[in-house]
C-alpha positions in Angstrom: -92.4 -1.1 -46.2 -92.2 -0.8 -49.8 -95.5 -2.2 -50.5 -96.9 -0.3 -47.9 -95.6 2.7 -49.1 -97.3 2.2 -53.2 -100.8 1.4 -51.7 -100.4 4.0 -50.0 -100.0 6.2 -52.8 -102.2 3.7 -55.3 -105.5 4.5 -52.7 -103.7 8.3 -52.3 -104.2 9.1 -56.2 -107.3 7.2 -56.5 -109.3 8.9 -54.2 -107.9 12.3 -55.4 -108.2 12.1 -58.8 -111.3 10.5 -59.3 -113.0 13.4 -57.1 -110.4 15.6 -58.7 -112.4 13.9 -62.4 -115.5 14.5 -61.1 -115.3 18.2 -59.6 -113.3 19.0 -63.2 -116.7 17.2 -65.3 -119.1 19.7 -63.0 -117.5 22.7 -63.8 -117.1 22.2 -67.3 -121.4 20.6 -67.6 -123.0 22.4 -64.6 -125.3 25.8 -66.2 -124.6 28.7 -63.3 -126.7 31.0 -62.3 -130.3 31.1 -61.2 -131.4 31.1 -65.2 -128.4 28.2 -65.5 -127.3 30.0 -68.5 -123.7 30.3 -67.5 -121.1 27.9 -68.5 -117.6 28.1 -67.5 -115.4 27.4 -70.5 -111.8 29.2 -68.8 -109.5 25.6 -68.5 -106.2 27.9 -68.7 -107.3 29.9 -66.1 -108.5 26.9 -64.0 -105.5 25.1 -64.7 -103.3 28.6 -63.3 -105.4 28.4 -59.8 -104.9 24.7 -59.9 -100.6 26.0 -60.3 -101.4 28.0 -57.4 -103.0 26.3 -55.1 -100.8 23.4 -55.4 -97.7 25.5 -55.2 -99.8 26.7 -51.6 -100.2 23.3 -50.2 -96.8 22.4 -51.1 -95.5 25.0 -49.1 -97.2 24.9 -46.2 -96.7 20.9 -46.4 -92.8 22.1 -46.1 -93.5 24.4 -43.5 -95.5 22.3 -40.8 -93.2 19.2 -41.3 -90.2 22.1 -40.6 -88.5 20.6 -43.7 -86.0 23.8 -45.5 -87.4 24.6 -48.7 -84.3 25.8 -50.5 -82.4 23.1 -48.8 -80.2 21.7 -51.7 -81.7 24.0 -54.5 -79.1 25.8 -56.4 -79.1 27.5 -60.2 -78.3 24.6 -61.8 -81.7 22.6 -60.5 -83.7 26.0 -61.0 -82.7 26.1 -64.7 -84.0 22.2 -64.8 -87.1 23.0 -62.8 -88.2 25.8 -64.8 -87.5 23.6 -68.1 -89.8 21.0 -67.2 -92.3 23.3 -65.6 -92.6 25.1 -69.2 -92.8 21.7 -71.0 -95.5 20.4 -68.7 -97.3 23.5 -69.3 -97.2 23.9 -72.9 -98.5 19.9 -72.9 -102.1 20.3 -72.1 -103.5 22.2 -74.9 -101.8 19.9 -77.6 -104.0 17.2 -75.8 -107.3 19.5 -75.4 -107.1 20.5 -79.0 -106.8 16.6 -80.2 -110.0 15.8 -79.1 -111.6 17.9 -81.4 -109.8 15.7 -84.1 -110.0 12.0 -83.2 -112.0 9.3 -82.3 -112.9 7.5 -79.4 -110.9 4.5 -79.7 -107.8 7.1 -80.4 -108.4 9.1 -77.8 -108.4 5.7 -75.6 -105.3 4.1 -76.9 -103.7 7.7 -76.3 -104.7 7.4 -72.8 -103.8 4.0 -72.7 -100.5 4.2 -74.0 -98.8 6.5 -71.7 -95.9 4.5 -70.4 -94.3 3.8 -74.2 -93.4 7.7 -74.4 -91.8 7.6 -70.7 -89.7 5.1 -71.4 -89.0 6.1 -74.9 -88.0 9.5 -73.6 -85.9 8.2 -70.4 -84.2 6.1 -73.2 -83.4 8.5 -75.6 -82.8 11.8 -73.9 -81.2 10.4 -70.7 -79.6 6.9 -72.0 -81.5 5.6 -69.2 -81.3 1.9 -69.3 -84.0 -0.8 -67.8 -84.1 -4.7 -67.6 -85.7 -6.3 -69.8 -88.5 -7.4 -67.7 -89.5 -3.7 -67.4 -90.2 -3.6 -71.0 -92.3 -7.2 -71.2 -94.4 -5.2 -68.0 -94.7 -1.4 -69.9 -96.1 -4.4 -73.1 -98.4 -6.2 -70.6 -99.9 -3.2 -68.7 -100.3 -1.2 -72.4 -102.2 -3.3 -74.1 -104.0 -4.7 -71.2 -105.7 -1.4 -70.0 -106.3 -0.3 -73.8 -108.0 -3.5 -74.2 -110.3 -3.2 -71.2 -110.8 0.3 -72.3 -111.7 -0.6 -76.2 -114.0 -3.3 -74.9 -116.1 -1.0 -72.6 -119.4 0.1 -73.9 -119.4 3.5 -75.8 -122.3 5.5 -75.4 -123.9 7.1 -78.6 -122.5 10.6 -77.7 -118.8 8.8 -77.6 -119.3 7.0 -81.1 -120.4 10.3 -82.8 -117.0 12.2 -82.1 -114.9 13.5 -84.7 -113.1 10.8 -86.7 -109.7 10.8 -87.3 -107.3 13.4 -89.1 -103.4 13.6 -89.3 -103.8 17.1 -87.8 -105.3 15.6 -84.7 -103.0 12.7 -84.4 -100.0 14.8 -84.2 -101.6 16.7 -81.8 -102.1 13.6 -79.3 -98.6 12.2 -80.3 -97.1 16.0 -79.4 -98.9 15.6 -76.2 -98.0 12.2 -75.0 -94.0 12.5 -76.0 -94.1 16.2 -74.1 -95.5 13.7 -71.3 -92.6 11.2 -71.6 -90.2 14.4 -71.7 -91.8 15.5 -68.6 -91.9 12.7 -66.3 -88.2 11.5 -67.4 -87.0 14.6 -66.9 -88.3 14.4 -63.2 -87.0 11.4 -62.5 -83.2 12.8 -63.9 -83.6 15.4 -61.4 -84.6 13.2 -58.6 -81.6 10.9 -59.7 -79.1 14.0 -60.5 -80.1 16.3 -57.2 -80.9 16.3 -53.8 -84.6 17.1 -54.2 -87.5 15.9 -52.2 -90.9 15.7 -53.5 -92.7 18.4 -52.0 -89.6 20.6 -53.2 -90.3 19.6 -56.7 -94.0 20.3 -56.6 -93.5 23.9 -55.0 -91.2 25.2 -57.2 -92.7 23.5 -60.7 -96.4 24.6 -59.9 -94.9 27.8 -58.7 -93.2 28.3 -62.8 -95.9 27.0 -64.0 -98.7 29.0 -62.8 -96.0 31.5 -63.7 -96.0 30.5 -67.3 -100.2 30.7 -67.4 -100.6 33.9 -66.0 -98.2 35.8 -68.1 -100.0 33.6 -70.9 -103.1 35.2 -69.7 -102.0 38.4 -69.4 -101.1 38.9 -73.3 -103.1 42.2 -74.5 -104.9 40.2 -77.7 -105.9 37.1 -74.8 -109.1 38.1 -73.3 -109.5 34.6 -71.1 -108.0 36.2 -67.4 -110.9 39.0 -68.0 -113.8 36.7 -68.8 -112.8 34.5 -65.8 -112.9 36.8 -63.5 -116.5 38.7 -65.1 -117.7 35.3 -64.8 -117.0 34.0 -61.1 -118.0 37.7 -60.4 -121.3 37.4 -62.2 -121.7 33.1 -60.8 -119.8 33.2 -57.4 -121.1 29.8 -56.9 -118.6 29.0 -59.2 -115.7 29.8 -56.5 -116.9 26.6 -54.5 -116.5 24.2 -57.3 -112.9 25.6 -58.3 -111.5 25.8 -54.8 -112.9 21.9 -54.1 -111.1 20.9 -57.4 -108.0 23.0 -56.7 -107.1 21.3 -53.4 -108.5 18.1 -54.2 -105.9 18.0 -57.8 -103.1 19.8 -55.0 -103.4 17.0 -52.0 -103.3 14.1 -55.2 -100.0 15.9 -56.8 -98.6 15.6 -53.0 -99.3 11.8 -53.3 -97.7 11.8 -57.4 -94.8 13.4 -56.0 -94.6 11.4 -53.0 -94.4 8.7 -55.6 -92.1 9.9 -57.8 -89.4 10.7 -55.6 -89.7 7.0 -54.2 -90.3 4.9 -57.3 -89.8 7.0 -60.7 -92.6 8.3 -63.3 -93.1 4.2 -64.9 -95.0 3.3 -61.1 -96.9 6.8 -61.3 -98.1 6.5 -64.9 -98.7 3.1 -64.3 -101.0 3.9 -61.2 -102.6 6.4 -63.5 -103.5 4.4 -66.3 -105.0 1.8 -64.7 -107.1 3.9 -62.5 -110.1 3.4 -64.9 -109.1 -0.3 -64.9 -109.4 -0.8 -61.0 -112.6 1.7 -60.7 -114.1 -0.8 -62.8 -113.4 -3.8 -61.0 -114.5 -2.2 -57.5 -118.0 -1.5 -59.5 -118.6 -5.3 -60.8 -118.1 -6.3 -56.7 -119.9 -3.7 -55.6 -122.6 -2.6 -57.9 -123.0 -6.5 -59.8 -121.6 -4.9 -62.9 -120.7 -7.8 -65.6 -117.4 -7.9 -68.3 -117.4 -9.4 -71.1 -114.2 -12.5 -71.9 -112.1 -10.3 -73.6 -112.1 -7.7 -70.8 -111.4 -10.2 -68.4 -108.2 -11.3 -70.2 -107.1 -7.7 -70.2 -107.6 -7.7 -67.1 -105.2 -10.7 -66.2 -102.6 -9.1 -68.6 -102.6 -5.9 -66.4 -102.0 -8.1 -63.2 -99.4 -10.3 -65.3 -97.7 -7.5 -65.8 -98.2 -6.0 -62.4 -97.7 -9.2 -61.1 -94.3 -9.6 -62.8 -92.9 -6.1 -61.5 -93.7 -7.4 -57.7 -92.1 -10.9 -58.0 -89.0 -9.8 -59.5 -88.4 -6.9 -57.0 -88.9 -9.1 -54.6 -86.4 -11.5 -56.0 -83.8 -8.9 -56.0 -84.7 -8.1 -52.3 -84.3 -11.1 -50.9 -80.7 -11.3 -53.2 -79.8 -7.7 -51.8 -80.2 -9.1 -48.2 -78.0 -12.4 -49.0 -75.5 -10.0 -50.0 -75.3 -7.6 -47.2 -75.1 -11.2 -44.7 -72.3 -12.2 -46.7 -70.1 -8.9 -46.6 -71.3 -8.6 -42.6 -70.1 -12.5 -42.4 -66.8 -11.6 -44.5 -66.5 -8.6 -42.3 
């Protein structure tokens, strides 16, 4: 059942996000308009509607499967909620803004390295301890997928981003330990309260799309007007946004549905090595070719992977020895 349930959510995320990429890269390229002179350039905006609409779906996800959705929420969880909700807001735009200031092979290894700040963080500000084999796995998967990554073949356009400055490495480092705050903060709450997933996603997109639109309404922040002048001028626009709002909501349902079951290390694993396994589905099915070094990072990602499975299984089995022996002794 287990395994069932992480394919599950592996092929759930997958298909999501990478239409979820793809919907996200036409907005940001596609010229609107009949003179294709407008582009839309209003991410806090989109990210608020994205708030919204997954707040929506979240709801009405409670609502059909008749599941309460202030069942077990008191002040003391809405306090924690609204924390991380501002945190994973505020995130984002340290992460935009580092792009501007880094290379390629940064920006990868930022990418890349996205389960050393969960860990670091669940350490640190929850004393969260893990086996040893979790850390040889975090090690394996790490450099495995930022190896894959650093061996792909850049295109021109890649090579010729900005290189490297201090400003826009502490931007990226600012963003990926806001991340690790995040994601171990969710999974204290999921350890410290009676939440379920979809409870979770309501109420955190609901502060959060909170937190942009009051962002977006400051008199000196003209973004919330030049949005909406824009999809009223381009209403083709409206399409593209609602596709990529309930395509990014339904994956979130799947990352939550995750979370709850098996903590933020399997999600951000699943997410890192998206790029990974799209990769390997393309040499089978379009004849694409790696190169050796790829190939080895490739066989450190499933050592790693690999690792995670046979020693959970290990401590199965021992878990169902043990509850034999107490029914024997019983």
């Amino acid at each position: 059942m287990t395994l069932f349930k992480i394919g599950f959510s592996v092929i759930g995320i997958y298909t999501c996000f990478l239409t979820w990429g793809v919907l996200q890269e036409r907005i940001s390229t596609t010229p609107y308009g009949e003179r294709k002179d407008g582009r839309f350039r209003y991410f806090i905006f989109l990210n608020m509607i994205q708030s919204l609409m997954a707040s929506t779906v979240a709801f009405t996800c409670l609502t059909l499967t008749r599941k309460s959705m202030i069942e077990n929420i008191n002040l003391s969880l809405i306090k924690k909620l609204i924390q991380v909700a501002f945190v994973g807001t505020i995130g984002p735009p340290f992460g935009y803004e580092s792009l501007k200031h880094i290379d390629y092979p940064t920006i990868i290894l930022g990418k890349s390295c996205k389960l050393v700040p969960v860990m670091m963080m669940n350490v640190i500000l929850y004393r969260k301890k893990f086996p040893f084999y979790k850390y040889i796995v975090v090690f394996l998967v790490t450099v495995g997928v930022s190896t894959f990554m650093l061996l792909q073949p850049v295109s021109e356009k890649k090579k010729s981003l900005a290189s490297n400055s201090l400003y826009g490495i502490l931007l990226l480092s600012t963003n990926l330990l806001i991340d690790g705050i995040t994601n171990s903060t969710q999974d204290q709450i999921f350890h410290k309260f009676k939440i379920t997933g979809l409870q979770m996603m309501f109420f955190m997109n609901l502060f959060s799309g909170t937190f942009t639109f009051s962002y977006l309404l400051f008199p000196n922040n003209p973004e919330l007007n030049n949005a909406i002048e824009f999809c009223g001028k381009y209403p083709e626009v409206f399409q593209d946004i609602l596709l990529f709002s309930i395509c990014g909501a339904v994956g979130q349902c799947f990352i939550f549905f995750t979370l709850q079951n098996f903590g933020s290390l399997v999600v951000v694993t699943i997410t890192v090595t998206r790029k990974l396994f799209t990769m390997l589905i393309s040499i089978f099915w379009f004849d694409h070719h790696l190169g050796i070094g790829q190939w080895f990072a490739v066989a450190l990602v499933f050592s790693g992977i690999g690792l995670e499975s046979y020693i959970k299984k290990l401590d199965n089995s021992k878990n169902k020895l043990d509850k034999i022996r107490d029914e024997k002794k019983e």
